[in-house]
C-alpha positions as semicolon CSV with decimal commas, in nm:
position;residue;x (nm);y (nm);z (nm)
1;X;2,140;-2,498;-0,592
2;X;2,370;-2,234;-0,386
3;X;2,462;-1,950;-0,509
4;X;2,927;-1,983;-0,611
5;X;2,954;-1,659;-0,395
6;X;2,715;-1,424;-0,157
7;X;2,479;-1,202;-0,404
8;X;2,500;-0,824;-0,381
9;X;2,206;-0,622;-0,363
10;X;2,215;-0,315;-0,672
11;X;1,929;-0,107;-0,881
12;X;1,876;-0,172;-1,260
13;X;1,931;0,107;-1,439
14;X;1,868;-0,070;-1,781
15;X;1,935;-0,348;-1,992
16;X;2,036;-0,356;-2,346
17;X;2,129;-0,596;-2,589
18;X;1,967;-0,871;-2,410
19;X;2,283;-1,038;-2,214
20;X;2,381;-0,670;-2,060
21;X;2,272;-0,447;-1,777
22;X;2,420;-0,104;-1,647
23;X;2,299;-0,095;-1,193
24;X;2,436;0,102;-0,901
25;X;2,558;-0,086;-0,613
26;X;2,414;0,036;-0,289
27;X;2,795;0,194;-0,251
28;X;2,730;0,424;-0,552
29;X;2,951;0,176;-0,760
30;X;2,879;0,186;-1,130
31;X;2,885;-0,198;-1,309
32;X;2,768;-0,365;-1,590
33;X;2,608;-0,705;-1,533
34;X;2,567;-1,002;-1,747
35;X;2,240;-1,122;-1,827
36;X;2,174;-1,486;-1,855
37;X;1,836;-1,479;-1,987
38;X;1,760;-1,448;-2,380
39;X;1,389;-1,354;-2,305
40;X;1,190;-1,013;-2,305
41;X;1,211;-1,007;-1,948
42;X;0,850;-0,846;-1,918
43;X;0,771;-0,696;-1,591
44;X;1,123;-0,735;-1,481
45;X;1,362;-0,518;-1,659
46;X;1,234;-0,189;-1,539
47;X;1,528;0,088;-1,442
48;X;1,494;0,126;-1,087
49;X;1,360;-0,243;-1,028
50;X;1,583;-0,366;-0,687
51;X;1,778;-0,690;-0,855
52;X;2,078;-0,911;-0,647
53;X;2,381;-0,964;-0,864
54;X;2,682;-1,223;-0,822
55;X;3,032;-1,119;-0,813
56;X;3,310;-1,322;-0,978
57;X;3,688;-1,255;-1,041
58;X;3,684;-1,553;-1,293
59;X;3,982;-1,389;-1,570
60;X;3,804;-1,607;-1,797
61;X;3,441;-1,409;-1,808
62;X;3,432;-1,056;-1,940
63;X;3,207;-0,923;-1,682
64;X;3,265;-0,939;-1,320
65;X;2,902;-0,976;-1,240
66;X;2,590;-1,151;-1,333
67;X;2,225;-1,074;-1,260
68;X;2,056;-1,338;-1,073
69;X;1,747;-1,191;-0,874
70;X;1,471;-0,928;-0,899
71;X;1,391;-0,841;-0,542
72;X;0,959;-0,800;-0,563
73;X;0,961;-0,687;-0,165
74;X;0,816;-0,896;0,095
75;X;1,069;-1,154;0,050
76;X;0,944;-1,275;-0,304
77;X;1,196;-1,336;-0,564
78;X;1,245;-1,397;-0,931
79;X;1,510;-1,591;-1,044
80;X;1,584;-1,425;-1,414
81;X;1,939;-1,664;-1,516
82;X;1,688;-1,949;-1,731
83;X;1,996;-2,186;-1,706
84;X;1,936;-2,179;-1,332
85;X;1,611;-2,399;-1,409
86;X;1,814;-2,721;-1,554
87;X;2,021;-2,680;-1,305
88;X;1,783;-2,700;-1,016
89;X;1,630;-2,934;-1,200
90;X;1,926;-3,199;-1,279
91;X;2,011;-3,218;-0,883
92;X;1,628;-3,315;-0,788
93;X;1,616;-3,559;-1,064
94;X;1,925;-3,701;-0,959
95;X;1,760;-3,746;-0,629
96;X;1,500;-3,896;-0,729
97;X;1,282;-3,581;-0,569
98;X;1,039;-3,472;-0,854
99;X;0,671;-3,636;-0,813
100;X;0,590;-3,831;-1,102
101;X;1,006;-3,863;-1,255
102;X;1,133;-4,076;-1,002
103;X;1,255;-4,400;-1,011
104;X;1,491;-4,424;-1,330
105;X;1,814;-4,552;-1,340
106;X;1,987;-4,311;-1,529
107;X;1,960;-3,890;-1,563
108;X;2,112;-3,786;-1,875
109;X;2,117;-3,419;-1,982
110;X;2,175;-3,325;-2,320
111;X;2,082;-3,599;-2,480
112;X;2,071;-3,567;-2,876
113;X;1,682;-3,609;-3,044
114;X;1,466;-3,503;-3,293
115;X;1,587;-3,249;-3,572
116;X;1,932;-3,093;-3,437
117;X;1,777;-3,090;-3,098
118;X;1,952;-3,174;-2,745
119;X;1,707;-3,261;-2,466
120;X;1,663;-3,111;-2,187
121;X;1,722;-3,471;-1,963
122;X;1,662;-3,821;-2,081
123;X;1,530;-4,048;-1,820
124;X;1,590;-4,437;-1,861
125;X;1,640;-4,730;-1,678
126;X;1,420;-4,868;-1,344
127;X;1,170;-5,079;-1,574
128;X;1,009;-4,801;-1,682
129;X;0,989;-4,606;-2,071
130;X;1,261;-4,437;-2,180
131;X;1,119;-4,017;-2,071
132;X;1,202;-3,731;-2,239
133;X;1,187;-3,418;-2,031
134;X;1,196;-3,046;-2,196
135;X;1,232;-2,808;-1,896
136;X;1,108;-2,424;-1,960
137;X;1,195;-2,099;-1,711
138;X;0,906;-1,942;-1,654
139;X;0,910;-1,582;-1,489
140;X;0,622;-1,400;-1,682
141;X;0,361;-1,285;-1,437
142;X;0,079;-1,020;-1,551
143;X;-0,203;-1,122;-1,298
144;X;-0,100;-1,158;-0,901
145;X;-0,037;-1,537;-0,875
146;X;-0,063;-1,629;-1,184
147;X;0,278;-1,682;-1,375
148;X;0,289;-1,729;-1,782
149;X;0,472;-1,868;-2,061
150;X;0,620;-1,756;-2,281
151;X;0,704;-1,374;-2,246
152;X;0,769;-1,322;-2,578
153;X;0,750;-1,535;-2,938
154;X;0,975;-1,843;-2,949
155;X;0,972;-2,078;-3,256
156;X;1,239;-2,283;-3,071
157;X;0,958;-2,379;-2,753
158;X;0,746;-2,443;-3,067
159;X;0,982;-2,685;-3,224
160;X;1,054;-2,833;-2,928
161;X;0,682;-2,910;-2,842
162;X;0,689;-3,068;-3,167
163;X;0,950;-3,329;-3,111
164;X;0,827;-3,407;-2,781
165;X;0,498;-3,502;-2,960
166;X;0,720;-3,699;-3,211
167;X;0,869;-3,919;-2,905
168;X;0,515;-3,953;-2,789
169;X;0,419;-4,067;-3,081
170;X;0,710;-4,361;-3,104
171;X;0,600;-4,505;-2,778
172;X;0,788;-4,298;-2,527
173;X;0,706;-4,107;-2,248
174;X;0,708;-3,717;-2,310
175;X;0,724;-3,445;-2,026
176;X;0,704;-3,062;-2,091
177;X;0,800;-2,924;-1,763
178;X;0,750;-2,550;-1,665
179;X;0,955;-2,465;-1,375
180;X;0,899;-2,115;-1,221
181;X;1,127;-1,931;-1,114
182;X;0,887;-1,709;-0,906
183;X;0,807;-1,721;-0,509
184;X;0,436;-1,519;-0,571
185;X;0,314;-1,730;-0,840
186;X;0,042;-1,977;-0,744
187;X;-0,044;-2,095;-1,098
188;X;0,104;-2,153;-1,445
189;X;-0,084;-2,073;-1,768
190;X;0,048;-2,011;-2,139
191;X;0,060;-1,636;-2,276
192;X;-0,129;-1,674;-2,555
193;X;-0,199;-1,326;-2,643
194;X;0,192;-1,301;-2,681
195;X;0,236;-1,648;-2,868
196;X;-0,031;-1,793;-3,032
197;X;0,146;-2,022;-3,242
198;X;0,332;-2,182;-2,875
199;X;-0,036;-2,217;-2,737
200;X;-0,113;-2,447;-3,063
201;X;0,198;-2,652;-3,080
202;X;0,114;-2,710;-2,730
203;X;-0,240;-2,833;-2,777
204;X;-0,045;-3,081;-3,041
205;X;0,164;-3,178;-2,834
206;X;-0,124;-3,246;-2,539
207;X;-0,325;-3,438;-2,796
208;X;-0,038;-3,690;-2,920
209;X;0,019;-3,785;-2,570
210;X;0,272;-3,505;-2,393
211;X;0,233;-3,459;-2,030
212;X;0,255;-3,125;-1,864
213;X;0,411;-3,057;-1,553
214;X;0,503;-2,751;-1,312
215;X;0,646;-2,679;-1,039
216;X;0,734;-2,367;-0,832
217;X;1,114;-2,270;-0,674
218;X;1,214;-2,146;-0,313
219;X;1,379;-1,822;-0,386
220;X;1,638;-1,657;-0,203
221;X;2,002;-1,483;-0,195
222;X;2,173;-1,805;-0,096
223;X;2,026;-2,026;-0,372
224;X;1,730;-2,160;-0,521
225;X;1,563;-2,488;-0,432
226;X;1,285;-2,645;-0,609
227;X;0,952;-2,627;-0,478
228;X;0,605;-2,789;-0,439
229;X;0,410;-2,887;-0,765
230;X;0,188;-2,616;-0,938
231;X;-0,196;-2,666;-1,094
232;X;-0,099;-2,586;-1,515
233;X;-0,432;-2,414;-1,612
234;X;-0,423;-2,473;-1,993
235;X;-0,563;-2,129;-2,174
């Protein structure tokens, strides 16, 4: 996935309201920066944390920019826009280029389910089970390495663990896939501490028959590309 224009390197100087953040460009130049991420953003929304932002002049958007990046130094990279991940995601799928999701016929995201659900992609086709596929951003990372999810309480992850275990249940094949959006993590684990009630729905959702998957991203101004499969180390 490339980036619609070159990325311009700023400084946070905080973020508010969850979708908003006041930086300095390097030129001095005051902005405010949309946010595409509904999380906490733990570890990454520190003023004075060196972030990459993309420019637009779309008349239809009511900021001009959009954070993308936290620079980490030593060319690692965390992609912080979560709808990034689906959209890495539906390109390699589409492909055919994800280990163990190849092979179908047909990649449909979006797909209506459960309880007033869409998700994430539907998989059919290519004589095999029809596979449901919930994709997660995962940026969380309190131990070198070792990236987390979630980074703060989410009923909806929750909810959605239990309707994957519902399709498991009916016969189908059900994949919770945590993509992470980090270049330093080597590992993928749930935060349990910060959502108990995730790491149980999850353990559900393992014992009726959901498979875990995760896989890391190549990071960079230009774009981000996905990356090699990750060991899930269940808490």
């Amino acid at each position: 996935m490339r980036f619609q224009t070159h990325l311009v390197p700023a400084t946070l100087e905080r973020r508010y309201k969850r979708f908003l953040a006041d930086c300095t460009l390097d030129d001095g130049t005051q902005v405010t920066a949309h946010v595409a991420n509904p999380g906490s953003m733990l570890g990454l929304a520190d003023p004075g944390q060196r972030i990459w932002l993309e420019p637009n002049d779309d008349p239809r958007k009511k900021l001009n920019w959009a954070w993308r990046l936290v620079d980490h130094g030593g060319g690692h990279f965390t992609g912080v826009d979560t709808g990034a991940a689906n959209r890495v995601l539906k390109d390699a799928l589409t492909a055919g280029e994800v280990a163990g999701l190849a092979g179908y016929d047909t990649v449909r995201p979006e797909v209506k389910y459960g309880e007033n659900s869409r998700i994430d992609f539907l998989l059919t086709g290519g004589g095999k089970p029809d596979t449901y596929v919930e994709v997660k951003s995962v940026t969380l990372s309190r131990q070198p390495g070792l990236a987390e999810f979630p980074d703060s309480r989410t009923a909806r992850g929750a909810k959605h663990l239990g309707e994957l275990a519902a399709m498991a249940g009916q016969g189908h094949r059900a994949v919770m896939l945590y993509l992470v959006q980090r270049t330093d993590a080597r590992a993928v684990t749930l935060a349990l501490d910060l959502d108990p009630a995730y790491a149980m729905a999850f353990a559900n959702a393992a014992e009726a028959g959901v498979e875990t998957l995760a896989l890391g991203c190549k990071i960079a101004p230009e774009g981000i590309d996905l990356g090699q499969a990750l060991p899930f180390r269940a808490p």
